[in-house]
N, CA, C, O and CB atoms as a CASP TS submission, in Angstrom:
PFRMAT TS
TARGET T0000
AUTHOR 0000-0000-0000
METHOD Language model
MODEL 1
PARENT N/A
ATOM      1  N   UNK     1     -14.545  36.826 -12.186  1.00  0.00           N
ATOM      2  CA  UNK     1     -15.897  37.299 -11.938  1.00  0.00           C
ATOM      3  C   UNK     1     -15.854  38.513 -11.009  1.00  0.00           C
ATOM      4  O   UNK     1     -15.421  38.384  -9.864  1.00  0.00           O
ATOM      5  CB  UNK     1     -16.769  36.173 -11.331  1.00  0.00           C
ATOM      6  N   UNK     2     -16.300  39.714 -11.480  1.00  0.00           N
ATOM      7  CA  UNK     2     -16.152  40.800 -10.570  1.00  0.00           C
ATOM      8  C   UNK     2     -17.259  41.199  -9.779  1.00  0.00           C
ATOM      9  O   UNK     2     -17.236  42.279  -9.190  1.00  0.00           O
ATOM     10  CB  UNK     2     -15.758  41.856 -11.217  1.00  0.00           C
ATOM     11  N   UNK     3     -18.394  40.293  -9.699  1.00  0.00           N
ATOM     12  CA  UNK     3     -19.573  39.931  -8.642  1.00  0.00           C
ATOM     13  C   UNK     3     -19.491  39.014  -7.712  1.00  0.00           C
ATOM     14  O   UNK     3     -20.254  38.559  -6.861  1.00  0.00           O
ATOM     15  CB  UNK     3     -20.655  39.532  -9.191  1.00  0.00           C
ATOM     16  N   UNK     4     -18.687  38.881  -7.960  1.00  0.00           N
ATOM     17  CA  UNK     4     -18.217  37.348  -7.371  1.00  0.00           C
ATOM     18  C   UNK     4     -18.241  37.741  -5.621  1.00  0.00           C
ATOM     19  O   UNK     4     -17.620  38.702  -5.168  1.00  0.00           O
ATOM     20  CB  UNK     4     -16.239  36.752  -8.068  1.00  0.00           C
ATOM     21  N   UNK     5     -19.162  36.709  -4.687  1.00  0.00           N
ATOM     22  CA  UNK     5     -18.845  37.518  -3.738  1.00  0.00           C
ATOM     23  C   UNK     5     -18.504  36.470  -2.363  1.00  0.00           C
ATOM     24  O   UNK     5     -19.019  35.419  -1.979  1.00  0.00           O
ATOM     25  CB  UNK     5     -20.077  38.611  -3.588  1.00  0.00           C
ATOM     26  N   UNK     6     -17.418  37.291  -1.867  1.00  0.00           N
ATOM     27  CA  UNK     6     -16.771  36.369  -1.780  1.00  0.00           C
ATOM     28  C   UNK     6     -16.156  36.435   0.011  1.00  0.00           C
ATOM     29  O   UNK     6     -16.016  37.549   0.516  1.00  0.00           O
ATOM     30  CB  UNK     6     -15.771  36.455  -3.055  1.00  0.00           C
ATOM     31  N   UNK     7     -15.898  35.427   0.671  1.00  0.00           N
ATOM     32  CA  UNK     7     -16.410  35.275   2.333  1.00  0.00           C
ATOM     33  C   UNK     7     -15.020  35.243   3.036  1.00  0.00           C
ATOM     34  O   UNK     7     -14.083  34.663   2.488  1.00  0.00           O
ATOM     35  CB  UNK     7     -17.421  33.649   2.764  1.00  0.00           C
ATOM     36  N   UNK     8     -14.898  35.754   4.038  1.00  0.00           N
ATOM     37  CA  UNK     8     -13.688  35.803   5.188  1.00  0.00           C
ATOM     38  C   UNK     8     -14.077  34.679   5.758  1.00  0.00           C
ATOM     39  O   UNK     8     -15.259  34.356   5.638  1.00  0.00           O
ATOM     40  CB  UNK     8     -13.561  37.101   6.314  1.00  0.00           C
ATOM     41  N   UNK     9     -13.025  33.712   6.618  1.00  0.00           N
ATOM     42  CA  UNK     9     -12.914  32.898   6.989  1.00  0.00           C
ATOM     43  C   UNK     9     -13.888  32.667   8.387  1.00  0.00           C
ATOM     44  O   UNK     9     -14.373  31.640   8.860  1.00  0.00           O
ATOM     45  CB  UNK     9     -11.713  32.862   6.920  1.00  0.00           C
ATOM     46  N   UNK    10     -13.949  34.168   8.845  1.00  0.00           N
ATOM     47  CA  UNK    10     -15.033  34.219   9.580  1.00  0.00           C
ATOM     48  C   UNK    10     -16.478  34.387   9.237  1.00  0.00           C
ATOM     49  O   UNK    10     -17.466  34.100   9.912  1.00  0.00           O
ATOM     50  CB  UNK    10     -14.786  34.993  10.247  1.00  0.00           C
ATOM     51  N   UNK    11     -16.406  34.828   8.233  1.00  0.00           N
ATOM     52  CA  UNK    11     -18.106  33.998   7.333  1.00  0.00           C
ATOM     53  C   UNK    11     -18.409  33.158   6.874  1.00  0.00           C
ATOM     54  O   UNK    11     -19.583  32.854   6.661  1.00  0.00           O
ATOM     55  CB  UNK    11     -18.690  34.277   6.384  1.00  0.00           C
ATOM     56  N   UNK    12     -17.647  32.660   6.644  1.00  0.00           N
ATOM     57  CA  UNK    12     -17.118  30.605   6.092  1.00  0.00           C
ATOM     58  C   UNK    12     -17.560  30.024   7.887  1.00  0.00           C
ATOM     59  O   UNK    12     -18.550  29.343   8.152  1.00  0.00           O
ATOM     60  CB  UNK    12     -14.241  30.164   5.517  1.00  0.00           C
ATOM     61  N   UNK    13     -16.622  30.476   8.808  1.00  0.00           N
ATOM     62  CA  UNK    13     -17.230  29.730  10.157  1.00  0.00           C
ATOM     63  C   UNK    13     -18.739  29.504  10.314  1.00  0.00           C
ATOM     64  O   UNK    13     -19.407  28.484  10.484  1.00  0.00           O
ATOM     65  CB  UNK    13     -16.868  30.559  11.413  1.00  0.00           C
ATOM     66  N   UNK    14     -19.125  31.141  10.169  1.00  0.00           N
ATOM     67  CA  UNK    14     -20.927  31.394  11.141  1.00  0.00           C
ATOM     68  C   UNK    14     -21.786  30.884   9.461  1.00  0.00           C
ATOM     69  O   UNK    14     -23.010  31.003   9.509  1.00  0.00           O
ATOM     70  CB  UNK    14     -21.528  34.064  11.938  1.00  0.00           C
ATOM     71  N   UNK    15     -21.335  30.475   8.391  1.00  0.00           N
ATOM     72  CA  UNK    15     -22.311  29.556   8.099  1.00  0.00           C
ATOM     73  C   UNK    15     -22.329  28.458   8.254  1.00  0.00           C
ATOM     74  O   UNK    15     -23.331  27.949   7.753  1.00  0.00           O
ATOM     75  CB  UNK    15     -22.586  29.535   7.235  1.00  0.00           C
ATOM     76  N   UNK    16     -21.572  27.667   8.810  1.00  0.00           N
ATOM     77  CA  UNK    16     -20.647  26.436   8.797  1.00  0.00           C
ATOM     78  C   UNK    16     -21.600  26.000  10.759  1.00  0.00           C
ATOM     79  O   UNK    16     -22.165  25.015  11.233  1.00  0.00           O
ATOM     80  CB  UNK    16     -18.196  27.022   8.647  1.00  0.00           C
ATOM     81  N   UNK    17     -21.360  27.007  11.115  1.00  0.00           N
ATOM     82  CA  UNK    17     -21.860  27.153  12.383  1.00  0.00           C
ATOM     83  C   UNK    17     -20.461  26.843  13.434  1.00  0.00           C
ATOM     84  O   UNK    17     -20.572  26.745  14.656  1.00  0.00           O
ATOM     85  CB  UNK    17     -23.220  26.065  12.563  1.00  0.00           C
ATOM     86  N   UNK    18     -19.437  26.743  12.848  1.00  0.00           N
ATOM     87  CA  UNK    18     -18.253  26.220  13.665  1.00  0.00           C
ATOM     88  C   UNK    18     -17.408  27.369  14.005  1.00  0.00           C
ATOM     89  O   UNK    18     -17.871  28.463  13.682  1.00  0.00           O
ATOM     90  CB  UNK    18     -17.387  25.135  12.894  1.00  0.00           C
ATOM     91  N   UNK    19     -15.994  27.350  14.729  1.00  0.00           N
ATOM     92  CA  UNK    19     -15.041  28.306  15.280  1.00  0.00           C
ATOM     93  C   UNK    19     -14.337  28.689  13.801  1.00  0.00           C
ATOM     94  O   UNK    19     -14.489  27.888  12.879  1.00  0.00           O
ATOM     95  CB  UNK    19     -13.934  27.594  16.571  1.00  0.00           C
ATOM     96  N   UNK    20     -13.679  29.739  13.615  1.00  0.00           N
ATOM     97  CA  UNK    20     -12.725  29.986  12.312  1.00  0.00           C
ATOM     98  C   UNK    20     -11.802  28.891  12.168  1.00  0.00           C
ATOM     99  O   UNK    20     -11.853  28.057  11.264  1.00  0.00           O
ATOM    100  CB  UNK    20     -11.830  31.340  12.392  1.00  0.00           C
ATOM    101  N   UNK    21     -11.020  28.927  13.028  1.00  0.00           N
ATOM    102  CA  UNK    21      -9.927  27.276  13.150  1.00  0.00           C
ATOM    103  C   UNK    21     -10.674  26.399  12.496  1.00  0.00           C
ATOM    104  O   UNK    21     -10.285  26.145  11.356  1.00  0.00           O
ATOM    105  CB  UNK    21      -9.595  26.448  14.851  1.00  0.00           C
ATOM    106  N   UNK    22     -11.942  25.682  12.991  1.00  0.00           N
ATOM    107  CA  UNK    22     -12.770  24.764  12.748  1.00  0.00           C
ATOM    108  C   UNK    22     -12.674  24.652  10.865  1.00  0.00           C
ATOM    109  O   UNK    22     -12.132  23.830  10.126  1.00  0.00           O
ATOM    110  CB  UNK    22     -14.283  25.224  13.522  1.00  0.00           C
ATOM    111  N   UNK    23     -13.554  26.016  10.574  1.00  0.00           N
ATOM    112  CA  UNK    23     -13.790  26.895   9.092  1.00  0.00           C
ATOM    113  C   UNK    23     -12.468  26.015   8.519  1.00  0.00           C
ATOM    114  O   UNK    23     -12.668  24.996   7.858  1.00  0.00           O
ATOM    115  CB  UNK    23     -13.584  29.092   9.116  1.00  0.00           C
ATOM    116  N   UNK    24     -11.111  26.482   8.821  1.00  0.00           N
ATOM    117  CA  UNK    24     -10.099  26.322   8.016  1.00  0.00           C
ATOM    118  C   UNK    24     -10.016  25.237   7.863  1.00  0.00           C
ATOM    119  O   UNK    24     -10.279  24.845   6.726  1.00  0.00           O
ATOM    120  CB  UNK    24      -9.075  26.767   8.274  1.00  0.00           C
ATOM    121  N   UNK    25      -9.627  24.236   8.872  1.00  0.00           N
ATOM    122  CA  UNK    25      -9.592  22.888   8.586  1.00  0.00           C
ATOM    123  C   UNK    25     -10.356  22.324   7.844  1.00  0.00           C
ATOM    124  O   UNK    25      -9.919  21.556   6.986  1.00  0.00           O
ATOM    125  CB  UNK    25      -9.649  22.284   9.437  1.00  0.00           C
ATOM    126  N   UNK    26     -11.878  22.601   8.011  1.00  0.00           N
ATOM    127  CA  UNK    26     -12.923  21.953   6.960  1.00  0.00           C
ATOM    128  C   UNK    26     -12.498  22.341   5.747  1.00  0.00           C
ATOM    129  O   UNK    26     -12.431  21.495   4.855  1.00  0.00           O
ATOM    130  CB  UNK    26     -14.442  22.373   7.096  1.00  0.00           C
ATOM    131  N   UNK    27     -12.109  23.794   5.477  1.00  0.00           N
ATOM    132  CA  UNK    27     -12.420  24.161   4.133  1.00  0.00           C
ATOM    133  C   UNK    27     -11.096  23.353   3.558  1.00  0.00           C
ATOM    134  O   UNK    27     -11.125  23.000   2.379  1.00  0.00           O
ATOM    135  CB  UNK    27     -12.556  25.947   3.817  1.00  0.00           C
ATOM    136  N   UNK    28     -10.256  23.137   4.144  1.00  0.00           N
ATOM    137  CA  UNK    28      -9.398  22.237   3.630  1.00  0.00           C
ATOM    138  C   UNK    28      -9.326  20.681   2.991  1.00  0.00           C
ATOM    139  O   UNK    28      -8.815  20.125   2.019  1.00  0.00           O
ATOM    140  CB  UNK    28      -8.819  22.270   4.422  1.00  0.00           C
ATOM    141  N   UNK    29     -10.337  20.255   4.399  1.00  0.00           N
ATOM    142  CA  UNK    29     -10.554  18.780   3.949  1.00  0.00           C
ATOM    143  C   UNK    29     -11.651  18.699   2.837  1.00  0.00           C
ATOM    144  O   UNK    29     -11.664  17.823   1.973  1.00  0.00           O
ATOM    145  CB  UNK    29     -11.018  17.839   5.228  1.00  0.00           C
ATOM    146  N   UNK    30     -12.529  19.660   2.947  1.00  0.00           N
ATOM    147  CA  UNK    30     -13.556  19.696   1.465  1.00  0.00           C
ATOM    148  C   UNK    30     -12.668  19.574   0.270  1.00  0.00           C
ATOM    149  O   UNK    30     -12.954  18.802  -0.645  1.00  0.00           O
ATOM    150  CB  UNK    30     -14.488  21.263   1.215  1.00  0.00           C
ATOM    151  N   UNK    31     -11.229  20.577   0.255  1.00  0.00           N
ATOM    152  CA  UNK    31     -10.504  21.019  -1.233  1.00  0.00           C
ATOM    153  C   UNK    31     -10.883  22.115  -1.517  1.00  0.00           C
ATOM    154  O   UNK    31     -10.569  22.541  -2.628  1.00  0.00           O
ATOM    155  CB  UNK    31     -10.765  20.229  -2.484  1.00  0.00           C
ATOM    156  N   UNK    32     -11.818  23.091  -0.473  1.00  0.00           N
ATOM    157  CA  UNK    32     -12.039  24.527  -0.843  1.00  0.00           C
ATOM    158  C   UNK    32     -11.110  25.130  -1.062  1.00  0.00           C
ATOM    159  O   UNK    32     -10.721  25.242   0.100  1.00  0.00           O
ATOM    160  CB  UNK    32     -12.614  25.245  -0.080  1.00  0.00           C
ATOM    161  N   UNK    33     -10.134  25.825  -1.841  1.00  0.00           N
ATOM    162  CA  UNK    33      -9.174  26.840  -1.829  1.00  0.00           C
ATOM    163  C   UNK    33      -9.338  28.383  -1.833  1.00  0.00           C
ATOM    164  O   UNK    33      -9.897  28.982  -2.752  1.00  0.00           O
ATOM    165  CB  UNK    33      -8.528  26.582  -2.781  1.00  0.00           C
ATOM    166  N   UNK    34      -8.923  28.853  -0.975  1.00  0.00           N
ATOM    167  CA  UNK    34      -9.556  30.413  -0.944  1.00  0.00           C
ATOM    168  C   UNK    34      -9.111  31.296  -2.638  1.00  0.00           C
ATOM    169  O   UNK    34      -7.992  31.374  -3.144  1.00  0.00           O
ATOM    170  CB  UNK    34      -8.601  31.438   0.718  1.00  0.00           C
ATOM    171  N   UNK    35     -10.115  31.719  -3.047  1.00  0.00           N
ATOM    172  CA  UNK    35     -10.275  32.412  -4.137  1.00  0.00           C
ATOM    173  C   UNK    35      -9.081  33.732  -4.041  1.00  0.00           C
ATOM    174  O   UNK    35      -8.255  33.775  -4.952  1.00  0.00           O
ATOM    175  CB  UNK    35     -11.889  32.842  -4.203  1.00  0.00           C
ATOM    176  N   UNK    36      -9.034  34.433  -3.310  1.00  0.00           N
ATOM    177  CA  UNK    36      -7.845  35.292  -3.390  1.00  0.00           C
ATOM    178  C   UNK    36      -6.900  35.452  -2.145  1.00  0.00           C
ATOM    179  O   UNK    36      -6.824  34.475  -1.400  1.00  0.00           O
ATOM    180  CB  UNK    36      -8.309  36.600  -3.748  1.00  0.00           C
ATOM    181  N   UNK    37      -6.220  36.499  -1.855  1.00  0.00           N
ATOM    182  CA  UNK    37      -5.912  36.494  -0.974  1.00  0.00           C
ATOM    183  C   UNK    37      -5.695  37.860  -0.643  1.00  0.00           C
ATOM    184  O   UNK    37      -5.190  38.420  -1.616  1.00  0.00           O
ATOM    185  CB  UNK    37      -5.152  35.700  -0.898  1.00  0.00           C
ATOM    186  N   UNK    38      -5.873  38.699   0.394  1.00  0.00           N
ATOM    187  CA  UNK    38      -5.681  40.363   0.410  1.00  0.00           C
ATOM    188  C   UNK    38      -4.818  40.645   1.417  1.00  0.00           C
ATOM    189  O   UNK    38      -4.909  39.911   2.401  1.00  0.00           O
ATOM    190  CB  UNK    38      -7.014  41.261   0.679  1.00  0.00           C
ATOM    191  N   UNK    39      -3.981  41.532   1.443  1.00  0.00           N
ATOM    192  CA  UNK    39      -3.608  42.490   2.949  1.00  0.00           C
ATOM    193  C   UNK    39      -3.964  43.252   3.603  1.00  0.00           C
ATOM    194  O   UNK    39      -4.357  44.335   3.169  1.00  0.00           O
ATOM    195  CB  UNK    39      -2.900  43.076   3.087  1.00  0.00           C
ATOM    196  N   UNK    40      -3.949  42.994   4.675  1.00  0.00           N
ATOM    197  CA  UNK    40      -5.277  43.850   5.086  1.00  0.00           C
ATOM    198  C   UNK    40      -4.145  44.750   6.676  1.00  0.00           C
ATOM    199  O   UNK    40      -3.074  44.346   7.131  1.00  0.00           O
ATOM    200  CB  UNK    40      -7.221  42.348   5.721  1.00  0.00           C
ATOM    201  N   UNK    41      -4.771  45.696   7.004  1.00  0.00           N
ATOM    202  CA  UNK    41      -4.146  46.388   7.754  1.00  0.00           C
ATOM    203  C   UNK    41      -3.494  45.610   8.831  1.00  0.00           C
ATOM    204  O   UNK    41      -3.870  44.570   9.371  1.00  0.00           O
ATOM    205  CB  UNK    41      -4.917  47.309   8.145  1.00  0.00           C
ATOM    206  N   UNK    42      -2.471  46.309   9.025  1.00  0.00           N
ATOM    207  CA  UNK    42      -1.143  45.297   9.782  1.00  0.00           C
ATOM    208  C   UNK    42      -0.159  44.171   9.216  1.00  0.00           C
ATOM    209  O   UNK    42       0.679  43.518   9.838  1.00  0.00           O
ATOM    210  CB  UNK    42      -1.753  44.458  10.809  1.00  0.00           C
ATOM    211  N   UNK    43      -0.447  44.136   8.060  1.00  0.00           N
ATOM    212  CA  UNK    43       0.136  43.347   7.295  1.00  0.00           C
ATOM    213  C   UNK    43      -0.020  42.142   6.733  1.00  0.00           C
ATOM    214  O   UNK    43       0.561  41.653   5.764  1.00  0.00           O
ATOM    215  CB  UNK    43       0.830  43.289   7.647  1.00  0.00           C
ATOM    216  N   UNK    44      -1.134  41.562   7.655  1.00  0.00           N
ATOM    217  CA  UNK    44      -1.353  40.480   7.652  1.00  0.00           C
ATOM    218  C   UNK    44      -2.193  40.170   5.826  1.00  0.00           C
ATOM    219  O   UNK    44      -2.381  40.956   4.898  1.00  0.00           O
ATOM    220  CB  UNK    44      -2.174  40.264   9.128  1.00  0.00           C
ATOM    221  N   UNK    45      -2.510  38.672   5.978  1.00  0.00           N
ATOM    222  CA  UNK    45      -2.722  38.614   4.822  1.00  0.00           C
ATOM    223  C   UNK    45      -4.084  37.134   5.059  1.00  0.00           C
ATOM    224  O   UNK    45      -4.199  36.043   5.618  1.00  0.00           O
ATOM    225  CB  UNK    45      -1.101  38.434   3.902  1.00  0.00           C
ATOM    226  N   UNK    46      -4.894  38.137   4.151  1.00  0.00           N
ATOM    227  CA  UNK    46      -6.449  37.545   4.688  1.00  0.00           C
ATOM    228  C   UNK    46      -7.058  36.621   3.467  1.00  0.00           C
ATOM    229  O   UNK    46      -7.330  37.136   2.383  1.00  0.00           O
ATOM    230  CB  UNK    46      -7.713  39.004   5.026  1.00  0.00           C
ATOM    231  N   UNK    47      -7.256  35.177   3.733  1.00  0.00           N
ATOM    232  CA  UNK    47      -8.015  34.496   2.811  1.00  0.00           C
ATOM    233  C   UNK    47      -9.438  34.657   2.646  1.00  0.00           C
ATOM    234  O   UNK    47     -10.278  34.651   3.546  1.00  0.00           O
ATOM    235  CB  UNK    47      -7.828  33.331   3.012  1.00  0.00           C
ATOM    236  N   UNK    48      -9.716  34.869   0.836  1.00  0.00           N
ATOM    237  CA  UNK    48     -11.414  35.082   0.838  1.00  0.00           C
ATOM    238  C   UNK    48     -11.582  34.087   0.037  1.00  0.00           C
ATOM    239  O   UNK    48     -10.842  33.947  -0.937  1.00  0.00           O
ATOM    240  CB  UNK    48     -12.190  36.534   0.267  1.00  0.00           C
ATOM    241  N   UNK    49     -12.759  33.083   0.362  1.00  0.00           N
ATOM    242  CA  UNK    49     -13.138  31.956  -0.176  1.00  0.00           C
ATOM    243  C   UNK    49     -14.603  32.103  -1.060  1.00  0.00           C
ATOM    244  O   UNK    49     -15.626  32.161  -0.378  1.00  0.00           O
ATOM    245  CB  UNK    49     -13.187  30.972   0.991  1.00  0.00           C
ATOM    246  N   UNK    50     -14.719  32.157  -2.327  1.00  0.00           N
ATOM    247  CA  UNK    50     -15.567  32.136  -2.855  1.00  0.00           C
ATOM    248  C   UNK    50     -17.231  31.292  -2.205  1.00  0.00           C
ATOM    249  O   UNK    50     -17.277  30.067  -2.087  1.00  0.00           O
ATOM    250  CB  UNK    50     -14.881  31.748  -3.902  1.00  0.00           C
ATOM    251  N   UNK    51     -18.196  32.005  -1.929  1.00  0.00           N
ATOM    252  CA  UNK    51     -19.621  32.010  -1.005  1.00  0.00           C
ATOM    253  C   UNK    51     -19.948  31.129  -1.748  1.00  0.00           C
ATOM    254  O   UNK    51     -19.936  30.072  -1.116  1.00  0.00           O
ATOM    255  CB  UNK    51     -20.726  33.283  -0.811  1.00  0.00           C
ATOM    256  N   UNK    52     -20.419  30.894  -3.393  1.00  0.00           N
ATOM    257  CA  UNK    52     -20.900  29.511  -3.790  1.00  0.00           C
ATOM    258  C   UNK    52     -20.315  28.466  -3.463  1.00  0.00           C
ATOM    259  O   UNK    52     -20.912  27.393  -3.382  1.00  0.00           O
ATOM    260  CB  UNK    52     -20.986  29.335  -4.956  1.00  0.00           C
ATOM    261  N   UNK    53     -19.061  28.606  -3.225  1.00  0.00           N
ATOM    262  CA  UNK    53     -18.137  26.760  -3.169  1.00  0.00           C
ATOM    263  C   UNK    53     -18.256  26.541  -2.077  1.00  0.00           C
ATOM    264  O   UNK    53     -18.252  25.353  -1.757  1.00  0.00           O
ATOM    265  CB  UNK    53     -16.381  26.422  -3.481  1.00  0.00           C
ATOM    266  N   UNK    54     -18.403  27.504  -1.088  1.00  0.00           N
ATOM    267  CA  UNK    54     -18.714  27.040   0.245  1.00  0.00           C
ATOM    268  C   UNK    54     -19.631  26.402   0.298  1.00  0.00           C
ATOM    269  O   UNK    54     -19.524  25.206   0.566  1.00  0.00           O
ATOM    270  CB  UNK    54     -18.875  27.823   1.106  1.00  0.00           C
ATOM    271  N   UNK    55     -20.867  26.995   0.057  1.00  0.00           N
ATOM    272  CA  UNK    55     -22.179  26.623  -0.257  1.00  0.00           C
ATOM    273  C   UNK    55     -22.698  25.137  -0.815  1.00  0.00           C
ATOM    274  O   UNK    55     -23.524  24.251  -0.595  1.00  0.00           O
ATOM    275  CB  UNK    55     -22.493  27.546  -1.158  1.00  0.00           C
ATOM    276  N   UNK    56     -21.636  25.508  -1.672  1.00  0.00           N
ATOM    277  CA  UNK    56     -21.591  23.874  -2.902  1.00  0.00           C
ATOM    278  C   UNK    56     -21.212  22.941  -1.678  1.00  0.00           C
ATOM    279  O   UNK    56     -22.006  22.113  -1.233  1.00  0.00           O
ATOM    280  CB  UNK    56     -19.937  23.753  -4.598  1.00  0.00           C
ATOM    281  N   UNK    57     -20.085  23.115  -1.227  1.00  0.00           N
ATOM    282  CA  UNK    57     -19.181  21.928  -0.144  1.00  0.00           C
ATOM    283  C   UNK    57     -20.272  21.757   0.602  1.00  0.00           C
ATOM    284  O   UNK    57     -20.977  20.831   0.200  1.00  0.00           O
ATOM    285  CB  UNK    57     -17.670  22.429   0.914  1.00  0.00           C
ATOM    286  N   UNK    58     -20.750  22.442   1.751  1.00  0.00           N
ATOM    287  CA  UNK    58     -21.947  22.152   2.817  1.00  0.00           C
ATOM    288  C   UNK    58     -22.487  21.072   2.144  1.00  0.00           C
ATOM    289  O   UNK    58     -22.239  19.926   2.518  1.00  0.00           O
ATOM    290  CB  UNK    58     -23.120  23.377   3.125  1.00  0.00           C
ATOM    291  N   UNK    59     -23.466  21.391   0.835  1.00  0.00           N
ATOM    292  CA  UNK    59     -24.280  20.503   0.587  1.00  0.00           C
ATOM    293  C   UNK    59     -24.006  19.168   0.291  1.00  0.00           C
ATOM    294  O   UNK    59     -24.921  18.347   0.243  1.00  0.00           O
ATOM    295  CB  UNK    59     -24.850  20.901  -0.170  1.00  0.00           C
ATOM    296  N   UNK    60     -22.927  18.887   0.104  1.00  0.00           N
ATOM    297  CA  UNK    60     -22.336  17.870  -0.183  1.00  0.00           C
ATOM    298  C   UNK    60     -21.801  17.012   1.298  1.00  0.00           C
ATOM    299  O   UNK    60     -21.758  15.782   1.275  1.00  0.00           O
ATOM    300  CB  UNK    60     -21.268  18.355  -1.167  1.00  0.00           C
ATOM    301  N   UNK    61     -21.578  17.453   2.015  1.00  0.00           N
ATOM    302  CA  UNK    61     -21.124  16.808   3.428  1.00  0.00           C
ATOM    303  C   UNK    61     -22.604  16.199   3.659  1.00  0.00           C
ATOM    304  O   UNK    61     -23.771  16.503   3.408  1.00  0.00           O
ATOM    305  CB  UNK    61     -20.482  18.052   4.822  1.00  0.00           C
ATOM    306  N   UNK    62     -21.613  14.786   4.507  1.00  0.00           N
ATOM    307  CA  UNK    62     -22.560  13.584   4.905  1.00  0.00           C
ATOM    308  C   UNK    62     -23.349  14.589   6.346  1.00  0.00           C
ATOM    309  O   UNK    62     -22.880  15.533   6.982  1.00  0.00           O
ATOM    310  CB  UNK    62     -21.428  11.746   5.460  1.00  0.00           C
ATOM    311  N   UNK    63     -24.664  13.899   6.456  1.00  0.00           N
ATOM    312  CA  UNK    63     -25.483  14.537   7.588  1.00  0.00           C
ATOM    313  C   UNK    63     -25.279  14.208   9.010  1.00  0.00           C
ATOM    314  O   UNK    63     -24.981  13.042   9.268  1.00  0.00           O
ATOM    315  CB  UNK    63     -26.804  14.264   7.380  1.00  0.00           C
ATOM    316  N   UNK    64     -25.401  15.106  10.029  1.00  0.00           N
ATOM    317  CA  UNK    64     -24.900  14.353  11.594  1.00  0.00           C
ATOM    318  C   UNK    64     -25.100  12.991  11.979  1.00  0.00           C
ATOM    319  O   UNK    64     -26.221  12.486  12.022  1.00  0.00           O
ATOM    320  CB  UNK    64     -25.580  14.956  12.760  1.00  0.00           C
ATOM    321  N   UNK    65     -23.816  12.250  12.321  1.00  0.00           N
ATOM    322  CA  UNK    65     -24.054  11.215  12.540  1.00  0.00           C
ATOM    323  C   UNK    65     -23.980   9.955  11.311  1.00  0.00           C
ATOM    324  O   UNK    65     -24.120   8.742  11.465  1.00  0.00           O
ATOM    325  CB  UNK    65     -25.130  11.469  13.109  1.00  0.00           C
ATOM    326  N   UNK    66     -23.784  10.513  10.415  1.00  0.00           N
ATOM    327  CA  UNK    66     -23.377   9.450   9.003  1.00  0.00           C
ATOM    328  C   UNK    66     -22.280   9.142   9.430  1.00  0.00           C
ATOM    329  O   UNK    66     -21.512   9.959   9.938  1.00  0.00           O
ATOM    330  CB  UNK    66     -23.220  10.016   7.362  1.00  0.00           C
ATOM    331  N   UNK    67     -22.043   7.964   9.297  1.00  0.00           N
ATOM    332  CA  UNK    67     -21.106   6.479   9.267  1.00  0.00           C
ATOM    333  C   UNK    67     -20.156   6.876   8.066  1.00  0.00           C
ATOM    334  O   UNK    67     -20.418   6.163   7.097  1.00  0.00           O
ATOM    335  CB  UNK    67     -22.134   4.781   8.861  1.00  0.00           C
ATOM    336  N   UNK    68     -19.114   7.800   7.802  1.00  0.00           N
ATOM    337  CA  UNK    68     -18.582   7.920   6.848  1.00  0.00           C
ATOM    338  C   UNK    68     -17.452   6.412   6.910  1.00  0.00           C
ATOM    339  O   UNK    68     -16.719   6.041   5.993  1.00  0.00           O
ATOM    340  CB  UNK    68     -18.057   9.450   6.819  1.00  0.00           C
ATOM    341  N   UNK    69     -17.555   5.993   7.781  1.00  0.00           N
ATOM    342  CA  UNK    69     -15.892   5.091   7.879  1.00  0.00           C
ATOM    343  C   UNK    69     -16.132   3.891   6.867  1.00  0.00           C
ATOM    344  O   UNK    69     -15.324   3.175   6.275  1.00  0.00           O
ATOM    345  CB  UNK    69     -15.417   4.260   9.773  1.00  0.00           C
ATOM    346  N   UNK    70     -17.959   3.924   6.870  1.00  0.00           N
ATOM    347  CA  UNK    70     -18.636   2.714   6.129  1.00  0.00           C
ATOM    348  C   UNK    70     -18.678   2.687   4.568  1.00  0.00           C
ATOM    349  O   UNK    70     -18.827   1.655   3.914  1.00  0.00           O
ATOM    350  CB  UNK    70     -20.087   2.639   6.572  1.00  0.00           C
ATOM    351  N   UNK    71     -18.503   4.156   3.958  1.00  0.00           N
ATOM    352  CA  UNK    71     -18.437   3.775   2.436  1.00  0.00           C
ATOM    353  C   UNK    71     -17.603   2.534   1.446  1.00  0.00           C
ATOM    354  O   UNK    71     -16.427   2.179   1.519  1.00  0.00           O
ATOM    355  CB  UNK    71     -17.970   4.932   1.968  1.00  0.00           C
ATOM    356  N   UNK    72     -18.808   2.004   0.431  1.00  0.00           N
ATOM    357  CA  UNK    72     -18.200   1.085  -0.259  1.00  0.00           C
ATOM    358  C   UNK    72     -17.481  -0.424   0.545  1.00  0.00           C
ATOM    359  O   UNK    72     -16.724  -1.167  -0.078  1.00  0.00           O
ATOM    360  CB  UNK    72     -17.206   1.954  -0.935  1.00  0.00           C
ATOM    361  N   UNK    73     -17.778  -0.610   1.615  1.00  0.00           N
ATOM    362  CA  UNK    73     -17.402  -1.623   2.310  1.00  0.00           C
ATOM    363  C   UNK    73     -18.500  -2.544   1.880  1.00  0.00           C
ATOM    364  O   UNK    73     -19.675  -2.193   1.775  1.00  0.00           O
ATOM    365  CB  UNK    73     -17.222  -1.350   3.786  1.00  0.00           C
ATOM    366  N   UNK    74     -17.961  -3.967   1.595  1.00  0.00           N
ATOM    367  CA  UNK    74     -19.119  -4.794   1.142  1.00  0.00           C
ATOM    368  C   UNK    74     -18.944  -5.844   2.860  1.00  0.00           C
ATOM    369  O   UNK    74     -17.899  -6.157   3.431  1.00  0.00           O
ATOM    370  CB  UNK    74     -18.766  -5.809  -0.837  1.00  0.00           C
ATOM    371  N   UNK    75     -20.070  -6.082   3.179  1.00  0.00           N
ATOM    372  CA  UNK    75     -20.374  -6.990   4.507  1.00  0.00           C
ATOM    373  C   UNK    75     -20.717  -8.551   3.789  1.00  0.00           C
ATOM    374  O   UNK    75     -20.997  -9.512   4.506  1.00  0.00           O
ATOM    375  CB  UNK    75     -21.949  -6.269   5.554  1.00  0.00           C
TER
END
């Protein structure tokens, strides 16, 4: 998709509302995988994570304070 538009790890954080570190780890435990990957001056090499899947993941996370430890447990 060449519209495709698509977020630095530090725009993945400030929608997320968390630190970049934070960003990564989540986007990990969601299964987000960054959509490409670029070099960017100095050599380094910068993950861009597609803005809908982010988007998609958020909505899908349990809300503050959900009891995740409790799924599917019968009492």
């Amino acid at each position: 998709m060449p519209d495709e538009e698509l977020w630095t790890i530090t725009e993945v954080a400030a929608h997320l509302g968390v630190a970049p570190a934070s960003a990564r780890g989540q986007m990990s435990r969601w299964g987000v995988k960054a959509a490409e990957h670029r070099q960017i001056p100095g050599g380094r090499v910068q993950a861009l994570f597609r803005a809908d899947e982010v988007r998609e993941a958020t909505t899908r996370r349990p809300g503050r304070g959900a009891r995740t430890d409790r799924h599917n447990k019968k009492e």
